[in-house]
mmCIF file as Biopython writes it, N, C-alpha, C and O atoms, coordinates in Angstrom:
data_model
#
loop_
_atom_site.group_PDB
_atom_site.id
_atom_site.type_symbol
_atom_site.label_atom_id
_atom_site.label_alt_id
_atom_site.label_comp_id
_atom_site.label_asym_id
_atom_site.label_entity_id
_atom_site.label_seq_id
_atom_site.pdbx_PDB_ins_code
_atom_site.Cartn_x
_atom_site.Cartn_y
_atom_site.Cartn_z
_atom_site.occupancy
_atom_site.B_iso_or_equiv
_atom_site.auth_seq_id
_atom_site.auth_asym_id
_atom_site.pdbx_PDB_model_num
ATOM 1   N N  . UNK A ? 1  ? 229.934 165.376 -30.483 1.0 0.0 1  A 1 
ATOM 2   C CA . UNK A ? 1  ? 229.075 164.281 -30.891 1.0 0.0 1  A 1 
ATOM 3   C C  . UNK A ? 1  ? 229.745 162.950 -30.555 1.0 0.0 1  A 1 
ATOM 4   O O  . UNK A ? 1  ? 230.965 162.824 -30.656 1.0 0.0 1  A 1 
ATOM 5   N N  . UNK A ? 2  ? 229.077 162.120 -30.222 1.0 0.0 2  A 1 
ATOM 6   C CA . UNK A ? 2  ? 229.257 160.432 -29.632 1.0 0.0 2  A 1 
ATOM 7   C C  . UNK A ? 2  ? 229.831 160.138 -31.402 1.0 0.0 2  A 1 
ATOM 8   O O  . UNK A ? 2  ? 229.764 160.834 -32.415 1.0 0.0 2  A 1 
ATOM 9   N N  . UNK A ? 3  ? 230.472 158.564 -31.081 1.0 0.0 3  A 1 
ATOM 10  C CA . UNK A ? 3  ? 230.853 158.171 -32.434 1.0 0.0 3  A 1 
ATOM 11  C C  . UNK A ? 3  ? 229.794 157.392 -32.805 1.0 0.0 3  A 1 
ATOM 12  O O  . UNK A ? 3  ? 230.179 156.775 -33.798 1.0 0.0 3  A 1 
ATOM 13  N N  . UNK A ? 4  ? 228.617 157.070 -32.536 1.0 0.0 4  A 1 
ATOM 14  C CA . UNK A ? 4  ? 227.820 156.531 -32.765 1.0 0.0 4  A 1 
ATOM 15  C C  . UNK A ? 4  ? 226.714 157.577 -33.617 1.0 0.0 4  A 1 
ATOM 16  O O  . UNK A ? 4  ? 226.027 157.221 -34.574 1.0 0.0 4  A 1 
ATOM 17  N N  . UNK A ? 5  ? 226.740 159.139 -32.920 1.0 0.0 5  A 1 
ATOM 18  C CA . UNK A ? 5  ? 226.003 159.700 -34.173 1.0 0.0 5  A 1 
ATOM 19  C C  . UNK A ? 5  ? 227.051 159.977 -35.259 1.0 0.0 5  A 1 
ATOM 20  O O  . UNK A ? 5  ? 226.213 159.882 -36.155 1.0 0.0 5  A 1 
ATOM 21  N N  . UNK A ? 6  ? 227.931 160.182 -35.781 1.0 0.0 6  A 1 
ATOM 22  C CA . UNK A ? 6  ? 228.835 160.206 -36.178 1.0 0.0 6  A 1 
ATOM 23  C C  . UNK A ? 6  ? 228.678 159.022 -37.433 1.0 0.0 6  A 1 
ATOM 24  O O  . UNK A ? 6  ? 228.363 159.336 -38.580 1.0 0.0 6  A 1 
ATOM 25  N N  . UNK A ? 7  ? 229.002 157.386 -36.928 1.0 0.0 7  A 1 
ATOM 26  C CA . UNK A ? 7  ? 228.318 156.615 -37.742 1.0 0.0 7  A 1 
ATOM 27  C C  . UNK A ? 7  ? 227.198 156.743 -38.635 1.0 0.0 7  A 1 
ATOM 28  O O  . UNK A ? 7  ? 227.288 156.518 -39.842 1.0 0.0 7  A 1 
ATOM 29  N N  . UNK A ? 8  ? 225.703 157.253 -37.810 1.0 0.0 8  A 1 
ATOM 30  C CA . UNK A ? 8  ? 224.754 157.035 -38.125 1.0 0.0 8  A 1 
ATOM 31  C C  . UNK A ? 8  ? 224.503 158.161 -39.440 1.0 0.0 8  A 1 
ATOM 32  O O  . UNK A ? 8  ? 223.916 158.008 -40.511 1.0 0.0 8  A 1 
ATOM 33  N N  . UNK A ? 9  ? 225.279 159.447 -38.802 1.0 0.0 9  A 1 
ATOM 34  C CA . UNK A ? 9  ? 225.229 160.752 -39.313 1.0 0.0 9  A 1 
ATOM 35  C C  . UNK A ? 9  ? 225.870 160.125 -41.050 1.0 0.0 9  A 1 
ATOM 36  O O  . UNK A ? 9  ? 225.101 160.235 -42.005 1.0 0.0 9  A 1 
ATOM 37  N N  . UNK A ? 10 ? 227.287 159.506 -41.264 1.0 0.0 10 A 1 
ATOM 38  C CA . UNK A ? 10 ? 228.039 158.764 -42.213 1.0 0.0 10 A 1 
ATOM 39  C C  . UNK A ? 10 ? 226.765 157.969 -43.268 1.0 0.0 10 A 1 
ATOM 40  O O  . UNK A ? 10 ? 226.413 158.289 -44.404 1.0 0.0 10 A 1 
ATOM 41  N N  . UNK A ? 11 ? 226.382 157.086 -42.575 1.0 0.0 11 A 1 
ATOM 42  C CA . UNK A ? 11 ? 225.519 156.211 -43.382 1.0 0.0 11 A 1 
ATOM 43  C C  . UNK A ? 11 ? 224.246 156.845 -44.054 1.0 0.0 11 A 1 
ATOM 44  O O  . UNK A ? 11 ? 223.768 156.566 -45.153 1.0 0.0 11 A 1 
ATOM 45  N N  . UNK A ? 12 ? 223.831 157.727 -43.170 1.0 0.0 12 A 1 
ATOM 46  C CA . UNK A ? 12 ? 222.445 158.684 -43.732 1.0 0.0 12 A 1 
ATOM 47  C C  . UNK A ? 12 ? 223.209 159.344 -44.828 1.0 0.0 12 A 1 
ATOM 48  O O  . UNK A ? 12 ? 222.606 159.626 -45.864 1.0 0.0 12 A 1 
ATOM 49  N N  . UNK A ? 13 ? 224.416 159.606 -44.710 1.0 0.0 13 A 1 
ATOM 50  C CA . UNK A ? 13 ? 224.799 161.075 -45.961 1.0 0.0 13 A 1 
ATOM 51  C C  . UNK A ? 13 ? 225.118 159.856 -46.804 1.0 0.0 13 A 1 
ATOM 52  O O  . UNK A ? 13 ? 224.460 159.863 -47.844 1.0 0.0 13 A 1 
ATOM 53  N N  . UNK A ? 14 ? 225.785 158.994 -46.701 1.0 0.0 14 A 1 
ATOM 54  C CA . UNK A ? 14 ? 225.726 158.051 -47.906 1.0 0.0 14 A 1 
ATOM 55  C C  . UNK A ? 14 ? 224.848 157.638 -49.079 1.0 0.0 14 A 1 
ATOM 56  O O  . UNK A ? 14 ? 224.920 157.642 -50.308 1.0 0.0 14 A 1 
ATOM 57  N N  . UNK A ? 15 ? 223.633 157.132 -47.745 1.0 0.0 15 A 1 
ATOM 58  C CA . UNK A ? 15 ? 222.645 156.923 -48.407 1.0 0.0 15 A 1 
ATOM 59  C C  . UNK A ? 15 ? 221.723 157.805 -49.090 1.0 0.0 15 A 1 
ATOM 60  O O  . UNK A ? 15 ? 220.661 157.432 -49.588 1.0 0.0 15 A 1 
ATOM 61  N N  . UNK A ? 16 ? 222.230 159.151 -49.095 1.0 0.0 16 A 1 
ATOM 62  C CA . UNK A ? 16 ? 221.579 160.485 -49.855 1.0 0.0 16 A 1 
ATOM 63  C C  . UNK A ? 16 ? 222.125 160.455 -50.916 1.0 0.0 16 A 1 
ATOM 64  O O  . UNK A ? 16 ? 221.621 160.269 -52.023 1.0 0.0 16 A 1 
ATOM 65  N N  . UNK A ? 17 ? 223.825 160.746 -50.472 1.0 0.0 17 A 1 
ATOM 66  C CA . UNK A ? 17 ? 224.765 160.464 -51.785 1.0 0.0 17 A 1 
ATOM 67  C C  . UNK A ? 17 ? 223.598 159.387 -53.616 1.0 0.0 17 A 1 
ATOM 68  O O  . UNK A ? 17 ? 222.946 159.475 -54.657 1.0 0.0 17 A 1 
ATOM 69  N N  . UNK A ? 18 ? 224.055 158.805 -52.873 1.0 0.0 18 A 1 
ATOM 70  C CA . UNK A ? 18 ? 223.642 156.841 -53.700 1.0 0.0 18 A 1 
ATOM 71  C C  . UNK A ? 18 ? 222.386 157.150 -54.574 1.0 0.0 18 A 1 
ATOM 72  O O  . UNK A ? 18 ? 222.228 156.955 -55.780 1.0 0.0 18 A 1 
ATOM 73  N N  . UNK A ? 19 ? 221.433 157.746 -53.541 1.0 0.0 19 A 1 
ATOM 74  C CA . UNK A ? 19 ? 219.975 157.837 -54.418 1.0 0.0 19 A 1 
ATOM 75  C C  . UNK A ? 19 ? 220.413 159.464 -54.831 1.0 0.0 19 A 1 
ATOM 76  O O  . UNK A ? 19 ? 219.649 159.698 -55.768 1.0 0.0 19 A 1 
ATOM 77  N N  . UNK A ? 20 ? 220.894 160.177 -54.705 1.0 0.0 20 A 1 
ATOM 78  C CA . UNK A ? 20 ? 221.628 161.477 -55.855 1.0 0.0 20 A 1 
ATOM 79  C C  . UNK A ? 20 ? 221.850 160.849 -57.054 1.0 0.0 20 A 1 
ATOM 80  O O  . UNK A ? 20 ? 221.431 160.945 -58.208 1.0 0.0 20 A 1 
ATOM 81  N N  . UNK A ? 21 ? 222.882 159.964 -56.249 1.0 0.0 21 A 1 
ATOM 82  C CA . UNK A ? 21 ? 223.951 159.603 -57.977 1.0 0.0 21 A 1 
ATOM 83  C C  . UNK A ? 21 ? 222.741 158.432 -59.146 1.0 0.0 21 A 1 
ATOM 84  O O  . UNK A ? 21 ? 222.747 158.256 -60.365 1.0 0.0 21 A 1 
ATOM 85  N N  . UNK A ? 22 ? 221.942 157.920 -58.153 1.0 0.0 22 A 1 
ATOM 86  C CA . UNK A ? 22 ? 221.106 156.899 -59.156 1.0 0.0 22 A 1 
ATOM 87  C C  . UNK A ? 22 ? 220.051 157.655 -59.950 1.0 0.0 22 A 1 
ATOM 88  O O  . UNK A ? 22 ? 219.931 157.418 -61.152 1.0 0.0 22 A 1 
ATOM 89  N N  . UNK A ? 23 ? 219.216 158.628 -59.290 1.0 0.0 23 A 1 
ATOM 90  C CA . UNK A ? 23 ? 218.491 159.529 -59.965 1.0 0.0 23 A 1 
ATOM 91  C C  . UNK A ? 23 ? 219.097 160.054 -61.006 1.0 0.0 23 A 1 
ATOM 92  O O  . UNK A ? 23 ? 218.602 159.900 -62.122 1.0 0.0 23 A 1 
ATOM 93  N N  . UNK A ? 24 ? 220.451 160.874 -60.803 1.0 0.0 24 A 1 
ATOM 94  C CA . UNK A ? 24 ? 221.130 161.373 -61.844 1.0 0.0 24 A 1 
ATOM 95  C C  . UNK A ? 24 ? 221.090 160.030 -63.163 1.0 0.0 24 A 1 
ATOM 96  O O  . UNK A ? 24 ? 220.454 160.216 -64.201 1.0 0.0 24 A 1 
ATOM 97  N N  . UNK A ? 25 ? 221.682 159.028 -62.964 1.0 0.0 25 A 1 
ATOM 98  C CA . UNK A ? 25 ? 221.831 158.335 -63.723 1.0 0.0 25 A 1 
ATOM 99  C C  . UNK A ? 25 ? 221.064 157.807 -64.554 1.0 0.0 25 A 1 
ATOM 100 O O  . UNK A ? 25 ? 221.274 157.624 -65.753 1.0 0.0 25 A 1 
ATOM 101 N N  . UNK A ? 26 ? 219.457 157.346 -63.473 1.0 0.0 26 A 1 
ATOM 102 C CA . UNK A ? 26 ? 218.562 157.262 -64.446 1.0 0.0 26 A 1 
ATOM 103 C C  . UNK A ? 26 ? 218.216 158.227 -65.236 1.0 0.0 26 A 1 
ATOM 104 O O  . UNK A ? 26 ? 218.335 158.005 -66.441 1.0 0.0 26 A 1 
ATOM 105 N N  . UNK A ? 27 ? 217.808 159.270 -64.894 1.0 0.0 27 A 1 
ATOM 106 C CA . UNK A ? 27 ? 217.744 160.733 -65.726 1.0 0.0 27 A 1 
ATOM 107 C C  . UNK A ? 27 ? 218.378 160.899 -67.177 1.0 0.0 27 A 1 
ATOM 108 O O  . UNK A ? 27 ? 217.860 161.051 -68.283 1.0 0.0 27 A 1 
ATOM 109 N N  . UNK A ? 28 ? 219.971 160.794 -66.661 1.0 0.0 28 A 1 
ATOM 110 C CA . UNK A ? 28 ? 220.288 160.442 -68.247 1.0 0.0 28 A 1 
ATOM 111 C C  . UNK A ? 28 ? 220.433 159.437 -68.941 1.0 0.0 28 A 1 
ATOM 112 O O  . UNK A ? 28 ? 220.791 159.458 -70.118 1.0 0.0 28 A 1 
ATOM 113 N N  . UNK A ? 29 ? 220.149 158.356 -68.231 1.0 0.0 29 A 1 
ATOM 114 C CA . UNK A ? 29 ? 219.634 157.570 -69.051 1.0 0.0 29 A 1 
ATOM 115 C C  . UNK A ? 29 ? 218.162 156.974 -70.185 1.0 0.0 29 A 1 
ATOM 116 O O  . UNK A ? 29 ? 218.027 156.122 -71.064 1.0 0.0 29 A 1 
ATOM 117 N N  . UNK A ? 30 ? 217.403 157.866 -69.602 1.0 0.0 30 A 1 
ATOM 118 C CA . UNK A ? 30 ? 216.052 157.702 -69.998 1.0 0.0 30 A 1 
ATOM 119 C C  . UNK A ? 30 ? 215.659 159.091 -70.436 1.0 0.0 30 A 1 
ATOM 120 O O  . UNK A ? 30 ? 214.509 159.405 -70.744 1.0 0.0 30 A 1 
ATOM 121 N N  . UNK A ? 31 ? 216.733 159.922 -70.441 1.0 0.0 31 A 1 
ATOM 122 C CA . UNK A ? 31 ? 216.665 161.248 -71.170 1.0 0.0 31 A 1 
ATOM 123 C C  . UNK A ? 31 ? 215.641 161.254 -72.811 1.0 0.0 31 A 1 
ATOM 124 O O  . UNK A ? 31 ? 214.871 162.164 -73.116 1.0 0.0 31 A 1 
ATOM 125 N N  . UNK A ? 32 ? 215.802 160.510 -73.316 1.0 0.0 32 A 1 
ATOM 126 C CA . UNK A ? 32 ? 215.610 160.163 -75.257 1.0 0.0 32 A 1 
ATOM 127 C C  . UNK A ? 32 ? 214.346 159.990 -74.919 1.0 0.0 32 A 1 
ATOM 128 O O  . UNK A ? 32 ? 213.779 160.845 -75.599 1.0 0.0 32 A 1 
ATOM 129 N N  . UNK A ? 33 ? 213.171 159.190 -74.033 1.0 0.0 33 A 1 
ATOM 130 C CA . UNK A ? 33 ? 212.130 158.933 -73.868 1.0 0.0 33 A 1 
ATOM 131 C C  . UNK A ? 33 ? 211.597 160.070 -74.300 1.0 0.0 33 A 1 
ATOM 132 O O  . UNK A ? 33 ? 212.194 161.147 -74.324 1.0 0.0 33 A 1 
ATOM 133 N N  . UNK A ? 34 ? 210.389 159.868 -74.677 1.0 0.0 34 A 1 
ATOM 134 C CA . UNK A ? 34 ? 209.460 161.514 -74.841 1.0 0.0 34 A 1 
ATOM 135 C C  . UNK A ? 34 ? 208.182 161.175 -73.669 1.0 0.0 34 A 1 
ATOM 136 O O  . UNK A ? 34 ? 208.035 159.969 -73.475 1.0 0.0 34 A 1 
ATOM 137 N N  . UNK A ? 35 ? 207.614 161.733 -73.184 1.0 0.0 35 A 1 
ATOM 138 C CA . UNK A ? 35 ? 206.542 161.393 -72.054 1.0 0.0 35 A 1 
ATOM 139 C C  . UNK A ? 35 ? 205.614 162.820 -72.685 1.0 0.0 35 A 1 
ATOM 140 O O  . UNK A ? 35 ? 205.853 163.988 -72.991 1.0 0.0 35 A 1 
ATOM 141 N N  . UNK A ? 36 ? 204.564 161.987 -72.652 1.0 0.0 36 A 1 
ATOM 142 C CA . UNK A ? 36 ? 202.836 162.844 -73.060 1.0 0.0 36 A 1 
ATOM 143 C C  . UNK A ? 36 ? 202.538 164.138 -71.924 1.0 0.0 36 A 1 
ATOM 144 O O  . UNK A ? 36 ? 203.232 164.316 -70.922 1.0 0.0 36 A 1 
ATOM 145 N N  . UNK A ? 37 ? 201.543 164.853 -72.251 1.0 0.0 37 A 1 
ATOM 146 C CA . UNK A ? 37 ? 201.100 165.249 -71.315 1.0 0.0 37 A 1 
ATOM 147 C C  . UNK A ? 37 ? 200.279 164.430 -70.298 1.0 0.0 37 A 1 
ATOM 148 O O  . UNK A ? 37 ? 200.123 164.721 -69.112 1.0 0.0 37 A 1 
ATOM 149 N N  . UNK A ? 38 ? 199.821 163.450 -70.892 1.0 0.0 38 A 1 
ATOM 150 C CA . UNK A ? 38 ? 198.957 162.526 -70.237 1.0 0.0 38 A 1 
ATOM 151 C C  . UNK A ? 38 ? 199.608 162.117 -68.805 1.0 0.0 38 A 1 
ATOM 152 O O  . UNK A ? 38 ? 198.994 162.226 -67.743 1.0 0.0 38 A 1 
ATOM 153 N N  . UNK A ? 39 ? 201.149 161.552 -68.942 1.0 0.0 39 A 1 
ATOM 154 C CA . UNK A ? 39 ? 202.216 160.964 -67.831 1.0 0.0 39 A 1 
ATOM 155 C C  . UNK A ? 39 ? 202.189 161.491 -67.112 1.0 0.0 39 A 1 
ATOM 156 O O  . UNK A ? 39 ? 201.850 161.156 -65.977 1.0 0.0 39 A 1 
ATOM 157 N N  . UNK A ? 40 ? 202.717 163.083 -67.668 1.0 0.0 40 A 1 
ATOM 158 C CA . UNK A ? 40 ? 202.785 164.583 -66.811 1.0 0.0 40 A 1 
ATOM 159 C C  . UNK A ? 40 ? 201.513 164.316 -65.263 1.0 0.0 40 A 1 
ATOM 160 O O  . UNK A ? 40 ? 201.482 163.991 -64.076 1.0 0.0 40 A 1 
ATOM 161 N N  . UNK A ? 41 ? 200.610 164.768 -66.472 1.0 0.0 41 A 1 
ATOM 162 C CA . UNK A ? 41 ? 199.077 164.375 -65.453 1.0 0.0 41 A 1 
ATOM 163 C C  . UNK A ? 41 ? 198.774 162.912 -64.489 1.0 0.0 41 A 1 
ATOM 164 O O  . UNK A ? 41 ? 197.998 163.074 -63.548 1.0 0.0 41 A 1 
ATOM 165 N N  . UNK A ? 42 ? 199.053 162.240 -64.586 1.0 0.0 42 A 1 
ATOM 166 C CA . UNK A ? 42 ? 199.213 160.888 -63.992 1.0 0.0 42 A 1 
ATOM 167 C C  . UNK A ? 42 ? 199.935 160.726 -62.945 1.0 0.0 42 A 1 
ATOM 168 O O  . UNK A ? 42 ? 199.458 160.174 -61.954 1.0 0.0 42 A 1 
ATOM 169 N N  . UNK A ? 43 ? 201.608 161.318 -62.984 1.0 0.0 43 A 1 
ATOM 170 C CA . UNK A ? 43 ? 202.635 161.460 -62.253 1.0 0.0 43 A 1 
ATOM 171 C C  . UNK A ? 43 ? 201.980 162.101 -61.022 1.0 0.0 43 A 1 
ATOM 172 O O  . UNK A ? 43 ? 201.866 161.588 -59.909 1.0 0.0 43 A 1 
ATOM 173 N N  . UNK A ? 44 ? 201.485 163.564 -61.502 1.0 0.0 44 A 1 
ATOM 174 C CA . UNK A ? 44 ? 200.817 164.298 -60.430 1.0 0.0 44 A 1 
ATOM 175 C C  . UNK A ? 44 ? 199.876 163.941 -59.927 1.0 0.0 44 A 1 
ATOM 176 O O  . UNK A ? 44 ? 200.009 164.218 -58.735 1.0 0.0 44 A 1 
ATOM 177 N N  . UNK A ? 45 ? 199.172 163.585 -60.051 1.0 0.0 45 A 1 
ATOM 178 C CA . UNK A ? 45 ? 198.226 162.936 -59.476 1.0 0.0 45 A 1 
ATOM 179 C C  . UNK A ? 45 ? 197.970 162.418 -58.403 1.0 0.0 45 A 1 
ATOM 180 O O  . UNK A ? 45 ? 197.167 162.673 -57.505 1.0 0.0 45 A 1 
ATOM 181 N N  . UNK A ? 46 ? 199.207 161.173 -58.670 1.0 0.0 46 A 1 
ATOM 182 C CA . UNK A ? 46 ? 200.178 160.197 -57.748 1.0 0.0 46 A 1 
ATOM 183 C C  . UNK A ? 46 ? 200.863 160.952 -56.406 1.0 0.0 46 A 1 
ATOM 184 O O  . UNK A ? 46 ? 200.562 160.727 -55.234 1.0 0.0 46 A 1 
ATOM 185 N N  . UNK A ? 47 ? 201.701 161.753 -56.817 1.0 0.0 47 A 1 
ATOM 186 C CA . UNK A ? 47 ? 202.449 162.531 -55.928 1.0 0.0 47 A 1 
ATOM 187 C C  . UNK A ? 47 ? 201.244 163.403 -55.486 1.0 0.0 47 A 1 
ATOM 188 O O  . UNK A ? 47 ? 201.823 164.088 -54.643 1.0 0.0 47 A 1 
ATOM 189 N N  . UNK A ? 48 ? 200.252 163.743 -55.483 1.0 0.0 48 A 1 
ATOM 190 C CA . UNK A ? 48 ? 199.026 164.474 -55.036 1.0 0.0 48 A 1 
ATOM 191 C C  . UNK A ? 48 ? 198.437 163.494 -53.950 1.0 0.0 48 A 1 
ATOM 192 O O  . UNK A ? 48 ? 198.111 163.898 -52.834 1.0 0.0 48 A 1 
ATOM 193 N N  . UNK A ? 49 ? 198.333 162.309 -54.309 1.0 0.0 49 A 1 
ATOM 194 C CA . UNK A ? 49 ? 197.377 161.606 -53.356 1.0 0.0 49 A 1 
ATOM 195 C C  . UNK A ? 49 ? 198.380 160.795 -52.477 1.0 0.0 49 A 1 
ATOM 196 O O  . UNK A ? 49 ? 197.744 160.140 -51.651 1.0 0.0 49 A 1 
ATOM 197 N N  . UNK A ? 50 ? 199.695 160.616 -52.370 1.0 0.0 50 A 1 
ATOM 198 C CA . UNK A ? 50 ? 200.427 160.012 -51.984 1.0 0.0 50 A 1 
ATOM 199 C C  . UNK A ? 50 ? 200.917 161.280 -50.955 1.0 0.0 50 A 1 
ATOM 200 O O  . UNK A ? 50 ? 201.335 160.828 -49.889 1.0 0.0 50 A 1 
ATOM 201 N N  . UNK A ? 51 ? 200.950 162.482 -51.021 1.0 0.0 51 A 1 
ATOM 202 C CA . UNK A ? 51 ? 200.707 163.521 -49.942 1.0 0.0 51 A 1 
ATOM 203 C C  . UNK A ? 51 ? 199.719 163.378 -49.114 1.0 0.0 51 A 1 
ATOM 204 O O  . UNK A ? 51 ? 199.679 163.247 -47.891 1.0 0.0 51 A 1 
ATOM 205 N N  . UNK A ? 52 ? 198.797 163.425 -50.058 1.0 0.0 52 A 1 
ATOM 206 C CA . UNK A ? 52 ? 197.299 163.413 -49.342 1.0 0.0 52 A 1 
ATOM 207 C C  . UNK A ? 52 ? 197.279 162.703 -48.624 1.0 0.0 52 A 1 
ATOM 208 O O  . UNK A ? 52 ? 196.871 163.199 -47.574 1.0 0.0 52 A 1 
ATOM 209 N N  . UNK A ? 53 ? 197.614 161.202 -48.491 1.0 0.0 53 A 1 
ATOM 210 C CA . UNK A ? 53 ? 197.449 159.897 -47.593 1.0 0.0 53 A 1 
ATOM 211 C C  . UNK A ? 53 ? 198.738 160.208 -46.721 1.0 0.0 53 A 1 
ATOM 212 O O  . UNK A ? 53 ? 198.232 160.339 -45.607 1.0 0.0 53 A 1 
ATOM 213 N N  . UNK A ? 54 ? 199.837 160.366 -46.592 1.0 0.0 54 A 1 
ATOM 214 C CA . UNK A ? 54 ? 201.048 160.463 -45.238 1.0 0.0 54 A 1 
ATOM 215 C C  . UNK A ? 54 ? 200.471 161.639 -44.929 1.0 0.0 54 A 1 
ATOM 216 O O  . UNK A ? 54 ? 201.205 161.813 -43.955 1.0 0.0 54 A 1 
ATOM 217 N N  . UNK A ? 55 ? 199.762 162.630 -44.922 1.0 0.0 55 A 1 
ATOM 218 C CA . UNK A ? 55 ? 199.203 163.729 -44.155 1.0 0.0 55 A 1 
ATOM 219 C C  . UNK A ? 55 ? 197.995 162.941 -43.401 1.0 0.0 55 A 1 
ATOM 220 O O  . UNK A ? 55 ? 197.686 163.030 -42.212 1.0 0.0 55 A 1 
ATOM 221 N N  . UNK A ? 56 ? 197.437 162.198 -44.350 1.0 0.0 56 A 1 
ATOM 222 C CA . UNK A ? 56 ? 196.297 161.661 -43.474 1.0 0.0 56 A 1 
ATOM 223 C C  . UNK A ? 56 ? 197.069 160.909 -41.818 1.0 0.0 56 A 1 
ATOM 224 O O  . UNK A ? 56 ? 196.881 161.023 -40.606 1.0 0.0 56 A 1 
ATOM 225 N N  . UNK A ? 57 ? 198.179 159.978 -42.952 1.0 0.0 57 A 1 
ATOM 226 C CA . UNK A ? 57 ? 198.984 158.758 -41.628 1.0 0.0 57 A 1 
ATOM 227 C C  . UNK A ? 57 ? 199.152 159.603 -40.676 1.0 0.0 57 A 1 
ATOM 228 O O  . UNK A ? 57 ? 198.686 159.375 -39.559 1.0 0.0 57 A 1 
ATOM 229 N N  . UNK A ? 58 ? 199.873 160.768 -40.965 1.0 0.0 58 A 1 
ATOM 230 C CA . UNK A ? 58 ? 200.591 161.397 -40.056 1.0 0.0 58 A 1 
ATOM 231 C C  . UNK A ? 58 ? 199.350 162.038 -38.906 1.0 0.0 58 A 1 
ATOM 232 O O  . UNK A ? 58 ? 199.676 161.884 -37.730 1.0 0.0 58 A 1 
ATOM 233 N N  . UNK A ? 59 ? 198.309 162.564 -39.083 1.0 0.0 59 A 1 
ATOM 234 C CA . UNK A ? 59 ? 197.361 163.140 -38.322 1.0 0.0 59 A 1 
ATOM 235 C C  . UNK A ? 59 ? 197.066 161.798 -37.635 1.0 0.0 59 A 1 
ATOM 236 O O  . UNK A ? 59 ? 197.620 161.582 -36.556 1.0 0.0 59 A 1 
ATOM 237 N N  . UNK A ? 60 ? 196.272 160.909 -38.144 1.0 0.0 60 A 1 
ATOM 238 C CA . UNK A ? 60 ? 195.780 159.783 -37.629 1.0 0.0 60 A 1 
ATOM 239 C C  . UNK A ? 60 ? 197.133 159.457 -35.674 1.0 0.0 60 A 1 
ATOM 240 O O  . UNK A ? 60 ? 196.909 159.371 -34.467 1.0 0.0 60 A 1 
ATOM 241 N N  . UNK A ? 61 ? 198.279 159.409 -36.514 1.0 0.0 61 A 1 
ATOM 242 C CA . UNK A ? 61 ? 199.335 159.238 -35.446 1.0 0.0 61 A 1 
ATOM 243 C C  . UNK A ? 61 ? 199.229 159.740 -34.652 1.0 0.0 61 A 1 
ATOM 244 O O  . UNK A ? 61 ? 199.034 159.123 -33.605 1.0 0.0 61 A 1 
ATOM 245 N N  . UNK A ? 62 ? 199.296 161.360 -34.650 1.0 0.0 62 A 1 
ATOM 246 C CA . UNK A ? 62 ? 198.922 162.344 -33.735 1.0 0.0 62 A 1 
ATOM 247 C C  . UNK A ? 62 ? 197.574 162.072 -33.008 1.0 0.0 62 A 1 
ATOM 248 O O  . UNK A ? 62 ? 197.556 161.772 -31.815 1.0 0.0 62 A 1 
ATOM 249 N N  . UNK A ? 63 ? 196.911 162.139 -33.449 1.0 0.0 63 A 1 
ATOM 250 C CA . UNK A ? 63 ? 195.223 162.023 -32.940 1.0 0.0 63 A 1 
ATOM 251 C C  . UNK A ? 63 ? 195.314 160.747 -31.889 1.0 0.0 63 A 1 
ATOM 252 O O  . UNK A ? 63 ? 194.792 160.731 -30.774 1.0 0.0 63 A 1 
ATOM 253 N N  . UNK A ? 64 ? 196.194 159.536 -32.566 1.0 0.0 64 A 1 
ATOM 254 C CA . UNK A ? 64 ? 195.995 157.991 -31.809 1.0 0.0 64 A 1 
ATOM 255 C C  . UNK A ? 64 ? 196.566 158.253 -30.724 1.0 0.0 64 A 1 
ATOM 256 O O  . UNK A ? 64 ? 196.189 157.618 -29.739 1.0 0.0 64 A 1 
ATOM 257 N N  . UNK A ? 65 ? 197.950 159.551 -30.522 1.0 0.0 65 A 1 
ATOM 258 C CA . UNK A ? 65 ? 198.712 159.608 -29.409 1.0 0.0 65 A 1 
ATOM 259 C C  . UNK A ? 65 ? 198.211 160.095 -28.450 1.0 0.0 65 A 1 
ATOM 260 O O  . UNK A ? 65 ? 198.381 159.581 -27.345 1.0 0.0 65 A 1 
ATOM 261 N N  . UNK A ? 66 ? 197.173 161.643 -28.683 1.0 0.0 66 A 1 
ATOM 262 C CA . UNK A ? 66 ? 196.539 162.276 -27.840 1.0 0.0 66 A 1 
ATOM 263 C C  . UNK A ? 66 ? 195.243 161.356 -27.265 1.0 0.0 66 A 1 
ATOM 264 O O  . UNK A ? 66 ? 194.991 161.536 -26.073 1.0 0.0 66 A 1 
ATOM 265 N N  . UNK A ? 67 ? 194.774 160.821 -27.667 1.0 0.0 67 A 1 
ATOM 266 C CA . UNK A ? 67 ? 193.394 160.032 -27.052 1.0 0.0 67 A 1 
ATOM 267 C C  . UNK A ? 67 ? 193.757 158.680 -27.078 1.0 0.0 67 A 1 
ATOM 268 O O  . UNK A ? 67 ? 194.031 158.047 -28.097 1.0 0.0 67 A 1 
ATOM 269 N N  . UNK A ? 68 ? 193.749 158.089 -25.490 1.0 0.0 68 A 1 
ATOM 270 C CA . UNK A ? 68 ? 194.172 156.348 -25.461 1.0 0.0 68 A 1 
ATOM 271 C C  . UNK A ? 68 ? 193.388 155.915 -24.986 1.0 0.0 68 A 1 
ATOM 272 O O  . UNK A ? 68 ? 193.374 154.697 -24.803 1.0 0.0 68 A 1 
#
């Protein structure tokens, strides 16, 4: 490998690292909260249609590439 993926390879695992360690942190930090079923349902929802739409982006991309 070039030292340039090498770099790039460094900074990506970092930046995995970082949002690991912050998730963790928030996690226990906001552990004591109690959350409804209602949130539960809401959360999903979110993460449901926020799939739904980058599947859409992502086709749209494809589709824009094949027909110019």
């Amino acid at each position: 490998m070039k030292a340039g993926n090498w770099i790039i390879l460094a900074a990506l695992l970092g930046m995995l690292s970082a949002t690991i360690w912050i998730g963790y942190d928030m996690w226990m930090t906001t552990s004591d909260i109690a959350v409804s079923e209602n949130d539960y349902i809401a959360m999903g929802i979110g993460a449901a249609l926020s799939l739904l739409i980058s599947c859409g982006l992502i086709a749209l991309l494809f589709y824009s590439s094949r027909h110019e």
